[in-house]
C-alpha positions in Angstrom: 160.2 148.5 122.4 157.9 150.6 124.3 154.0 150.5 125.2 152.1 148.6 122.6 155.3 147.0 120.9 153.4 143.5 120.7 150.3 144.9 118.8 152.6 147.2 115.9 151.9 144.6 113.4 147.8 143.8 113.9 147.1 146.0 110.9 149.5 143.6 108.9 147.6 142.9 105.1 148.9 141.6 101.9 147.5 140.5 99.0 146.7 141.5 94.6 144.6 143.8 92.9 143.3 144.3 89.5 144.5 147.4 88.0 141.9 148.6 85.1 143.1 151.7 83.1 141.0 153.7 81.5 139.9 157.6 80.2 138.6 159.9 82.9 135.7 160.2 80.5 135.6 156.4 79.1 133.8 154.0 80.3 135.5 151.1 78.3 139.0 149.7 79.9 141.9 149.6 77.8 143.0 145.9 76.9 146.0 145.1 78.8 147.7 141.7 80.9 148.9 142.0 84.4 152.1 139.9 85.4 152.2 141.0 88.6 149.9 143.3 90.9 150.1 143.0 95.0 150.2 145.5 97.9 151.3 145.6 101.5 149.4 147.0 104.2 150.9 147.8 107.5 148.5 150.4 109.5 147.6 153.3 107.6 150.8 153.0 105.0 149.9 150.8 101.9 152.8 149.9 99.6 151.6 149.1 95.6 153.1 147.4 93.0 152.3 146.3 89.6 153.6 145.3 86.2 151.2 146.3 82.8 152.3 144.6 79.8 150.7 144.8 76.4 148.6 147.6 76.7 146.1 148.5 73.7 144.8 152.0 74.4 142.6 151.5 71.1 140.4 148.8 73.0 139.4 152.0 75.4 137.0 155.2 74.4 137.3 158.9 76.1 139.8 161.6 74.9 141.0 163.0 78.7 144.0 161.5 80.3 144.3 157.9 81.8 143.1 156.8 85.1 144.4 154.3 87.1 141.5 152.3 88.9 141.4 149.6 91.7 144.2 151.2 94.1 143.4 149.1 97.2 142.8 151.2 100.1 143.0 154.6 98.5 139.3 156.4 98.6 141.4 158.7 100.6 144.9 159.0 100.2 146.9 161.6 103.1 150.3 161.4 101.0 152.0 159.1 98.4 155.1 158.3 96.4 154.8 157.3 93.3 157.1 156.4 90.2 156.3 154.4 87.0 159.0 152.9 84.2 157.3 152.7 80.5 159.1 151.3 77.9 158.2 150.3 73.9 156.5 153.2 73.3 154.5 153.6 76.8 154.6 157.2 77.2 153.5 158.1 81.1 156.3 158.1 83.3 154.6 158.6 86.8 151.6 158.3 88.4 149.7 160.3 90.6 146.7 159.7 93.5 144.5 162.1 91.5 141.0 162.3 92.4 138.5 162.2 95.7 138.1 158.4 94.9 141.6 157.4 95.4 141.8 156.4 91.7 146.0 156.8 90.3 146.6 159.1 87.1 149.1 158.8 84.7 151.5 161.9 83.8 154.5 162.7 81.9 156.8 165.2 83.0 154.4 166.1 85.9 151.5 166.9 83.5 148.2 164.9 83.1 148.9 162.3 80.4 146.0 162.3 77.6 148.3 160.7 74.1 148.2 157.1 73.4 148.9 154.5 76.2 150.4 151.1 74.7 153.5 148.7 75.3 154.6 148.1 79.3 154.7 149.8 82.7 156.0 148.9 85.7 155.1 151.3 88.7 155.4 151.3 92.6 153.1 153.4 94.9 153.3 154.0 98.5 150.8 156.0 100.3 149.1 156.8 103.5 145.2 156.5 103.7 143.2 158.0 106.2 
């Protein structure tokens, strides 16, 4: 209802992206396979999903903590939601939208996550972008 009911839904986007994980100061990607990676876009709120399976951190260089590249829509992020499930021997537990160029990074406990990145996460994102 209301004024501009019939246009709420122009903004209306969905579609996949391609993750790529890697060190804040690598500039290899880690080796991984993506099962499933899509968004939704409605407006300005963008909805992310994505399952990682069989990461190899080895395949990657750098010694900072791991950045999350490809976030569709997220040069600049306004506020997000984020939570991530690793299992067999994954050890990041959530992400975060962590620097100017939107780019997701991966924490344990709420700290920057720098050990070794290998096995499976599933994470879930939503955010507003400017």
């Amino acid at each position: 209802g209301g004024t501009g009911a019939a246009n709420k839904l122009d903004d209306y986007e969905e579609g996949t992206w391609t993750p790529d994980i890697r060190r804040n100061d690598g500039n290899v990607s880690a080796t991984f396979n993506v099962l499933n990676a899509s968004y939704v876009k409605i407006g300005a709120i963008v909805h992310i999903k994505a399952f990682i399976n069989t990461i190899s951190a080895g395949s990657s260089n750098g010694s900072q903590y791991w950045r999350l590249n490809g976030i569709p829509y997220a040069s600049d992020v306004q506020t997000y939601s984020a939570v991530a499930l690793a299992y067999n021997t994954t050890s990041a537990n959530t992400i975060y939208v962590g620097d100017a160029a939107g780019n997701g990074v991966f924490t344990v406990n709420g700290s920057v996550y720098t050990g070794s990145l290998t096995g499976q996460v599933m994470f879930t994102m939503t955010y507003r972008a400017a």
